[in-house]
N, C-alpha and C positions, 0 to 999 in steps of 0.2 A: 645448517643455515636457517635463520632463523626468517619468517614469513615477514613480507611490507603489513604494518596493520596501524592505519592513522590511529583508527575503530574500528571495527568491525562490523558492517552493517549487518544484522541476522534478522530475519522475519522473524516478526511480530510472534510467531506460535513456537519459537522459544522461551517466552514469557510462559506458556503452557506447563508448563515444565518446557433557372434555365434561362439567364440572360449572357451577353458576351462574356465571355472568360477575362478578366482582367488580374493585374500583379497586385499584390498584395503587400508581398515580403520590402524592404526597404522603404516603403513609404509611397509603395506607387497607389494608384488608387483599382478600387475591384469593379465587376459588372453592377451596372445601377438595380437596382432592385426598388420599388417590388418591379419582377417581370408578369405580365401576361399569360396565363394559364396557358399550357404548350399544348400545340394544334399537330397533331400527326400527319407525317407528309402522305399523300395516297402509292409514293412511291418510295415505299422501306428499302434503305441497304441491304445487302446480304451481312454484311460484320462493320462493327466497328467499336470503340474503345471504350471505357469507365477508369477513367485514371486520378489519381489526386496525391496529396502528402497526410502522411500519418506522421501526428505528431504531439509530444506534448510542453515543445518548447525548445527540447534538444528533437532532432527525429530518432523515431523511431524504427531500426532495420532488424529485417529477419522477421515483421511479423506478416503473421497468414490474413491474407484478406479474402473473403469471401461475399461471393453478390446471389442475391437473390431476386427474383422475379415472375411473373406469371406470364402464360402465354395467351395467344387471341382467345383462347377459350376460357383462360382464367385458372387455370393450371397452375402446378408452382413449377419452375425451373429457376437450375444452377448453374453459373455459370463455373469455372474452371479456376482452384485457388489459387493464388501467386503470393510471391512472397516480396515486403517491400526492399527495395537496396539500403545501401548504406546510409542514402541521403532521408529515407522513410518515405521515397515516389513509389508511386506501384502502379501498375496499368493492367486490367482488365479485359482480355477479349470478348465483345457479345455480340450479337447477331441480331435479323430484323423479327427473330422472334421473341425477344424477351419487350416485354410491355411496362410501364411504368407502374407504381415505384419500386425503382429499382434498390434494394437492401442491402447495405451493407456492416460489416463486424471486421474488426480487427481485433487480433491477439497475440500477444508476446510477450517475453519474460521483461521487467523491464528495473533493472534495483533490485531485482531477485524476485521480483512477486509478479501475479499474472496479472496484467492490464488487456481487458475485455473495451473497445470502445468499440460506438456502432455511428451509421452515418446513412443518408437515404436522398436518393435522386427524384424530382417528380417529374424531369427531363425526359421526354425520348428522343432515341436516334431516327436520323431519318437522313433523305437524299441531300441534305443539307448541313448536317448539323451530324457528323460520323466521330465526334468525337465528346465526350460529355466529363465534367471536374469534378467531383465527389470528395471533401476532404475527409481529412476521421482523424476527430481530434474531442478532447473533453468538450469543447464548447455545443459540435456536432451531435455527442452523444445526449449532453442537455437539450437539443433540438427537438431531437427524436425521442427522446423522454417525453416531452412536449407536446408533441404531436399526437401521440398515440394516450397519454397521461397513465404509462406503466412506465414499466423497469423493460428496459428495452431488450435485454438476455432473453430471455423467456418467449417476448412478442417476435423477435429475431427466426429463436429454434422454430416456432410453429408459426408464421404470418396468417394473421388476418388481413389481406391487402384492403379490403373495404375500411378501416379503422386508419390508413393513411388518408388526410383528406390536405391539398393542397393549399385552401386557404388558409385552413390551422398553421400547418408552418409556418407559413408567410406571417401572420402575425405574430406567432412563439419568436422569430426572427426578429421582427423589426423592434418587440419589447427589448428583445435581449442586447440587441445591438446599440438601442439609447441608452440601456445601462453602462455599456460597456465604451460611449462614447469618450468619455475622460480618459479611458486608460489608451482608448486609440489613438487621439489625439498624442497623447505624450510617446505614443511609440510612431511619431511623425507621419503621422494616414491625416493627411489636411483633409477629407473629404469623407468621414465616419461612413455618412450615409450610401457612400456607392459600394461598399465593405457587401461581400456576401459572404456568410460564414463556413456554406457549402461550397461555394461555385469558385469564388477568388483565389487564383492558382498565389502559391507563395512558396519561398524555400524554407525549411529549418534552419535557418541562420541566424535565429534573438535576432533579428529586426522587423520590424512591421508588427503584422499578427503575430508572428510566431513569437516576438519579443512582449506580447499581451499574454500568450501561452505558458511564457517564461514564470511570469507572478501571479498568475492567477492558477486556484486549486477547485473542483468541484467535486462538492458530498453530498450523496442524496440520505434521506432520510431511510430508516427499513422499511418504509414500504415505498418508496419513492414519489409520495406526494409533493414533498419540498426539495429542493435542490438548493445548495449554500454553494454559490458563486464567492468565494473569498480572493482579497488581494497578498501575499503570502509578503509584500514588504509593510501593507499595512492592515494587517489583520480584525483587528475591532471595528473596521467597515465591510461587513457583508450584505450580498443582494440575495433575499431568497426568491426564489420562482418556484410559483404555487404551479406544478403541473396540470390541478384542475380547473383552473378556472384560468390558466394561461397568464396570470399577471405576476409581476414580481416587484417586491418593495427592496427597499431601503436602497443606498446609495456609495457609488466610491469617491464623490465630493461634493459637498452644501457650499451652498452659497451664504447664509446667515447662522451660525459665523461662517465665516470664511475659511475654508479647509481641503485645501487643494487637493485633487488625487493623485498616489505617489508609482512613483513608475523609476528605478534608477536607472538614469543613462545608462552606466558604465556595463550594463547588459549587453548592451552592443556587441560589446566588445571581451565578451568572456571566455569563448573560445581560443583566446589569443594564449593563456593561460598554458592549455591541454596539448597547443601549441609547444610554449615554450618548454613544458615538462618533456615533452614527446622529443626535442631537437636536443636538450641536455641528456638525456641518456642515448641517445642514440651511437656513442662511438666507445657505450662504456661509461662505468659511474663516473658522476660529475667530483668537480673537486668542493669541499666544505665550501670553499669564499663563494665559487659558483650558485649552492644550494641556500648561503645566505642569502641570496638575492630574492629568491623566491620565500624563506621562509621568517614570519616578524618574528623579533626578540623575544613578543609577549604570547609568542605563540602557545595555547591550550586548550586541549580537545577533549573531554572526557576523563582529564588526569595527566595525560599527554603533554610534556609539554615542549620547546622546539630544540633542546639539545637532545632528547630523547629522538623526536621526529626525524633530524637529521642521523642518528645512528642507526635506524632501520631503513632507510632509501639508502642509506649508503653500503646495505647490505650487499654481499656478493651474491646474491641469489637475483637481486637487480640491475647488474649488468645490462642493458639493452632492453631493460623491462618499458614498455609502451603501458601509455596511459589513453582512457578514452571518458568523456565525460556523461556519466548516464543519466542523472536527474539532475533536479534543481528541489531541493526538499523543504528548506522556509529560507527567508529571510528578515534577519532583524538589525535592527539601528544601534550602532555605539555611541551611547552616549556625551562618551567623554570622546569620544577622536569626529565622531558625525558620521562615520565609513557605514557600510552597509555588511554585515556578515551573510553571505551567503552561501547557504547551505547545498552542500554537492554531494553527489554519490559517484566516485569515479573507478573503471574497472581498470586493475594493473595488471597485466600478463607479465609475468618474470620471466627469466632465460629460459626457464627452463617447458613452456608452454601454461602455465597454471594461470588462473581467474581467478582472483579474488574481487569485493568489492568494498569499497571502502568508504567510509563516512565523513567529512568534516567542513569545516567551513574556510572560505578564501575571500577575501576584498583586494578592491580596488585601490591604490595607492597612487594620485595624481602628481604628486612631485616628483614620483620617478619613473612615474607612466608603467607602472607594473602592478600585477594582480599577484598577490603573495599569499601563504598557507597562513590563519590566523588563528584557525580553532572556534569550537562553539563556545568558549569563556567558560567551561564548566571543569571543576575537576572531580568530577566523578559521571560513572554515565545513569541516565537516566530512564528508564522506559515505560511509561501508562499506558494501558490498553483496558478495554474495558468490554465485558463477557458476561454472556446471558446461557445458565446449564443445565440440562436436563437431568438427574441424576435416578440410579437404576442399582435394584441389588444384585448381588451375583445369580440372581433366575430369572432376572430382567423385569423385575419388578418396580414401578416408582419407590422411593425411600419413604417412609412413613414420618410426616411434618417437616420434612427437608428436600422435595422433590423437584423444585426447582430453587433455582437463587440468578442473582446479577449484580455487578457491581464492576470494581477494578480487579486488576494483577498491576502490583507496582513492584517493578523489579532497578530496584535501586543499589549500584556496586557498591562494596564494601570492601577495601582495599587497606592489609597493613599499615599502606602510610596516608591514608586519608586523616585518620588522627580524629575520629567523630565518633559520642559519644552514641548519638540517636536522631532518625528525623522526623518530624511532625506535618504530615501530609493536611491540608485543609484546604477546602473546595464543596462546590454541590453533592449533597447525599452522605457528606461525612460525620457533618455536626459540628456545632460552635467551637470545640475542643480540640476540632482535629482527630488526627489516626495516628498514632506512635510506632514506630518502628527501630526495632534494638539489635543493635550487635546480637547474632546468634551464638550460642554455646552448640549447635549443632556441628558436628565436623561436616568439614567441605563444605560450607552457605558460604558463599560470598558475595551475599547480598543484607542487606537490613532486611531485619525477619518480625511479622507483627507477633509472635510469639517468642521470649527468648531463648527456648530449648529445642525450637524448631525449625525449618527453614522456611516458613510460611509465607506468601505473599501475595495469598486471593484476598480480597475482603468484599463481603457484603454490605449493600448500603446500608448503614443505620438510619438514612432520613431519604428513603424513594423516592415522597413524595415530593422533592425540592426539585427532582428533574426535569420534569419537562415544564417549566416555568420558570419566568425570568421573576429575579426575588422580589420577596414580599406581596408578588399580586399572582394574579389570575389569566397573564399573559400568554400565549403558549412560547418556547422560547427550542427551537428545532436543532440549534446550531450554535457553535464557538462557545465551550468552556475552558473558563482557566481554571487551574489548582496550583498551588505555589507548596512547593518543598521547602523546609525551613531544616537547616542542619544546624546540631548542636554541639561543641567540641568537650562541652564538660557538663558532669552530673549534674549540678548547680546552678547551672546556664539556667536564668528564663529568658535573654535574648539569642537569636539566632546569629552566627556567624556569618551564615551565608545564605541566602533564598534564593530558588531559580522557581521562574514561572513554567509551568508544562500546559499547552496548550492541546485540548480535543477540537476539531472541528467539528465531527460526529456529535452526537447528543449519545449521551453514556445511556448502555440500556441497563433497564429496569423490567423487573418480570410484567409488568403491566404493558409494557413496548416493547416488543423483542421480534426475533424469528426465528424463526425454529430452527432447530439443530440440523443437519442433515445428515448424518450418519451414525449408523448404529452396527453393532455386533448379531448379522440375522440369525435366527433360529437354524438355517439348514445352507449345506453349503451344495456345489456340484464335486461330484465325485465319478471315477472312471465307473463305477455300478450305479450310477444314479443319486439321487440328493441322498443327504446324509447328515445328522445332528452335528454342529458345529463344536469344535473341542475347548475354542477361546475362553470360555469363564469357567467351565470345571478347570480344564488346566492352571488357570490363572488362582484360584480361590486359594492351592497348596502349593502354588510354585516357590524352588529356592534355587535349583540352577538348571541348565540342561535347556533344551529346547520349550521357548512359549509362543505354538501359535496364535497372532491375531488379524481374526476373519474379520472385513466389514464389510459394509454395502451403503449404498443412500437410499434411504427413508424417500424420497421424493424423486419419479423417474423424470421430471422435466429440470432436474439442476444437472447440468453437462458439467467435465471436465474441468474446464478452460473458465468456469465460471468464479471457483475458490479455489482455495489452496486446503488439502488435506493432511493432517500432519496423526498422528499415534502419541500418547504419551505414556508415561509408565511412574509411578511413584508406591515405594515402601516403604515405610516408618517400622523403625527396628528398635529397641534399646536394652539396655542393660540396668541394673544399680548406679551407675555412674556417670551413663552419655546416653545419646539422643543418635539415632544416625537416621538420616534420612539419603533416600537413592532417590533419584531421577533419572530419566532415560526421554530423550525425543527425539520422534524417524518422521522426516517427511513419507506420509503415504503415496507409495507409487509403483508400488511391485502386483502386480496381476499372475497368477498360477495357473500351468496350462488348459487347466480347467473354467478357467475365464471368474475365477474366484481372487477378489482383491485380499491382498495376503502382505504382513510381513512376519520372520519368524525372528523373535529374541532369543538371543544365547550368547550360554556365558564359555564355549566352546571355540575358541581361537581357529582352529582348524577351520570351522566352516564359510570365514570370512575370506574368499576369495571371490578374485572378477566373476566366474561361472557363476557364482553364487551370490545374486545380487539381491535376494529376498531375505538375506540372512543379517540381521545386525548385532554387532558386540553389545552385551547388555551387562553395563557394571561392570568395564573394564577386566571381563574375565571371570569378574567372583562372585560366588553364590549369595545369598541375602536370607540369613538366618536368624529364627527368633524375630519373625514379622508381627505386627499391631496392630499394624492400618496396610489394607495395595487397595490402590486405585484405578484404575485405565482411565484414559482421557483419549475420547475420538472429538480430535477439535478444525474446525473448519474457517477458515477466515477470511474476509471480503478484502477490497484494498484500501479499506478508510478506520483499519486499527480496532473491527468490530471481530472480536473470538466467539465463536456461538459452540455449545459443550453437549459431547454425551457423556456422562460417566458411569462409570460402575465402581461401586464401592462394597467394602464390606460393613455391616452392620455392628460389629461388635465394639463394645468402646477399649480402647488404647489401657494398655497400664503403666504405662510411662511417668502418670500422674502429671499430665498437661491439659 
């Protein structure tokens, strides 16, 4: 049986190789604000509550919430973590000993990636007031950015409570709320200014706030001085918020000209969709006329396109398979119909209990009052991320005049019947000319490769200096680049067949603006007789099959878990007289050895891959890797705004492949 796969969404490091509580949600209005700096009642409860909704437009359930606080003495206490439900409420129990501000973080898988938001009360409970609303949502975590003018992770694990100050918020708040007044207005809040972005209880139901949560996306800068407020249906209007100096420019509508800010209805009403998918499979696959309903003629995802789409839903492994809606990822305008494509990440469980997630885009259809699968308009998929790497020889030494680099990984599909000759990548940091990328002669690339005998697709910038400035001047420019893909279907072509724009929100880093890697291959590992010299780079230097342990650790004891996403990679360049082979391998890092040593082990030994043995990965489907050139390790770690930061170790010798 073959798996449901619109697209497949894969993380990014595959490319590696205290006023009244009021409603919010539907258009009710929130507690007026500003409130009056809170006066402690002299007669404290013994308990009562910290409750709110996590969310980032859909809610968010299953994640951990955690509260922090000091006591009369100035102490730090914990309060006791919960987990949010289905709807993304959580409620917190605390006592009359924990003191203001009270701290809060959520985390959860969310699209497959870890989403860390944080949120902060300057409320206390008291004989009056036993119950307090704390939401924790992107806008919250800008708050608290704000407040404090850090990166809120870091100030979370170790608090300075003195470095909360209430009046800060109060105005980080009120700026951010008249930015944000246009988009409230249109998600029906008649009364922006009584909106509190902490306190206003709402549901996750795309109406009210949470229908502003829907379109809007926030990326902070690496060092999180700026934060890019963008509108994800209309992107070229972003608000940054300078976290130092608490102010924030630009806008999501002018008045002169006249350019309204955009918000699509039909939001509303999107769940009605995950609905319908959810009630047509529910007694057993639907019939084709059924699935026509839901899917346009001109449907195209990736390659994808809807007679395909409907022969994989209508797989027998999807019997009774449930659908659940997990993001909302961009949305953009079709020009010729005026519909809105918006873009979803939805989980499918099949009969048989399996998760997958799935990528694509769906619109609104008002003649037949139905929301149908439409595709992102692309036929091929697309993915830019953009990476800042450390590089190290096999005795962990920096590389001599190559020791670091940054730039992109464009991993752009290359399919049989794409029928394309080569694409011409240009944007900031590439140069006039663009970046070429050709049909590989490598076995197994199935991607356009910037070498043709290789399967290549990092590149370094040829012009660095273009980044962090808006063109031609001396602006600083933090946030939203495009680069536009041009495909060619013939050698002779100097016009393009087809262009798709790829948007970064992030500002691509450059070795002048980066942050540091965080994981490395340590010197010495734990061992049952005590530490012990780590085996990972001698073994690695001569490996070709058999067992390859790799030891890490973080470089930095104040980055937690729950902060990146840690992944391993593996790459060796082999050839012959004749061909080029290049191998890849990549393991999310997440296996820990009873030794409390972060470990995974590659092998090309079938046997070892069973459930008991969950540190062991298939490396090259079985077969050894002879007649090596080039091996590389790649320890890569990644934020959730598309930023790869690298260790590598490579070897120094140059290749005779004659590339």
């Amino acid at each position: 049986m073959s798996p449901l796969k619109l697209t497949t969404l894969a993380a990014s490091l595959s490319l590696v190789l205290a006023a009244c509580q009021g409603g919010a949600g539907g258009g009710d209005s929130g507690g007026n604000t500003p409130a009056p700096t809170p006066t402690p009642s002299p007669s404290q409860p013994t308990s009562g509550t910290v409750s709110g909704t996590v969310a980032l437009g859909v809610p968010v359930a299953n994640a951990t919430v955690l509260m922090k606080a000091r006591d009369a003495s100035g102490n730090l206490i914990n309060a006791q973590g919960v987990l949010t439900d289905a709807n993304g409420n959580y409620t917190i129990q605390a006592s009359s000993a924990f003191k203001p501000p009270y701290l809060l973080q959520a985390t959860a898988i969310v699209a497959g990636q870890i989403r860390v938001m944080h949120s902060l009360s300057m409320d206390e409970l008291s004989a009056n007031r036993t119950n307090l609303t704390a939401n924790i949502t992107p806008l919250t975590d800008t708050l608290y950015a704000a407040t404090i003018g850090s990166e809120p992770q870091p100030a979370f694990a170790n608090p300075d409570f003195s470095a909360y100050n209430y009046a800060t918020l109060l105005g980080a708040q009120l700026t951010l709320r008249n930015k944000l007044a246009p988009l409230l207005k249109l998600a029906d809040i008649d009364s922006p200014d009584n909106i509190d972005l902490i306190r206003s209880t709402f549901s996750a139901n795309h109406s009210g706030i949470d229908k502003v949560l829907d379109v809007i996306s926030v990326t902070p800068s690496t060092d999180w001085k700026h934060l890019a407020i963008a509108n994800k249906a209309d992107p070229d209007r972003v608000v940054v918020f300078d976290t130092q100096s608490k102010t924030a420019t630009g806008t999501f509508e002018t008045a002169t000209p006249l350019q309204p800010a955009v918000l699509p209805a039909e939001l509303s009403t999107i769940q009605s969709f995950v609905i319908a998918l959810n009630s047509l499979f529910s007694k057993g696959l639907p019939s084709t006329s059924q699935l026509n309903d839901i899917i346009d003629n001109n449907y195209l995802n990736d390659g994808t396109n809807a007679a395909t789409l409907r022969g994989l839903l209508l797989d027998s492994a999807n019997s009774s398979a449930t659908f659940k809606l997990e993001n909302l990822t961009d949305i953009t305008r079709d020009q010729a119909s005026g519909r809105y494509r918006i873009g979803v990440v939805i989980k499918v469980t099949d009969t048989a209990g399996n998760n997958t997630l799935q990528t694509t885009a769906i619109s609104y259809f008002p003649a037949s009052n139905l929301w149908k699968f439409v595709g992102n308009g692309r036929n091929t998929r697309i993915d830019l991320a953009t990476f800042y790497a450390q590089r190290y020889d096999f005795n962990g030494n920096p590389l001599a005049n190559r020791d670091r680099g940054a730039g992109l990984i464009l991993r752009i599909e290359n399919s049989h019947t794409l029928g394309m000759d080569r694409v011409i990548v240009k944007g900031p940091g590439i140069g006039a000319n663009g970046l070429t990328l050709h049909t590989s002669a490598a076995a197994n690339c199935g991607v356009f490769s910037i070498k043709t005998k290789t399967c290549q697709t990092w590149y370094e910038f040829e012009q660095p200096e273009q980044i962090p400035f808006e063109p031609n001047s001396q602006t600083p420019k933090y946030f939203n680049y495009t680069y536009q893909v041009e495909f060619y279907r013939n050698p002779s072509d100097i016009t393009a067949s087809v262009t798709y724009p790829v948007r970064l929100i992030a500002q691509p880093l450059v070795v002048a603006n980066h942050r540091e890697p965080v994981m490395q291959v340590p010197g010495t590992i734990n061992s049952a007789n005590g530490q012990t010299s780590t085996p990972t780079l001698p073994a690695f230097k001569t490996y070709a099959a058999g067992e390859l342990p790799v030891y890490w650790s973080l470089r930095n004891p104040s980055v937690t878990d729950n902060q990146l996403t840690f992944s391993l990679g593996i790459q060796f360049l082999s050839c012959d007289i004749s061909s080029v082979r290049h191998v890849q391998t990549v393991e999310f890092a997440r296996y820990q050895d009873q030794q409390g040593n972060r470990q995974q082990i590659f092998t090309t030994d079938k046997a070892q891959i069973r459930p008991e043995q969950s540190q062991f990965v298939l490396f090259n489907d079985g077969v050894g890797v002879n007649g090596v050139v080039h091996r590389e390790l790649q320890l890569a770690t990644q934020d959730n705004h598309g930023r790869i930061f690298l260790t590598q170790y490579q070897d120094t010798s140059a290749n005779s492949c004659g590339i």
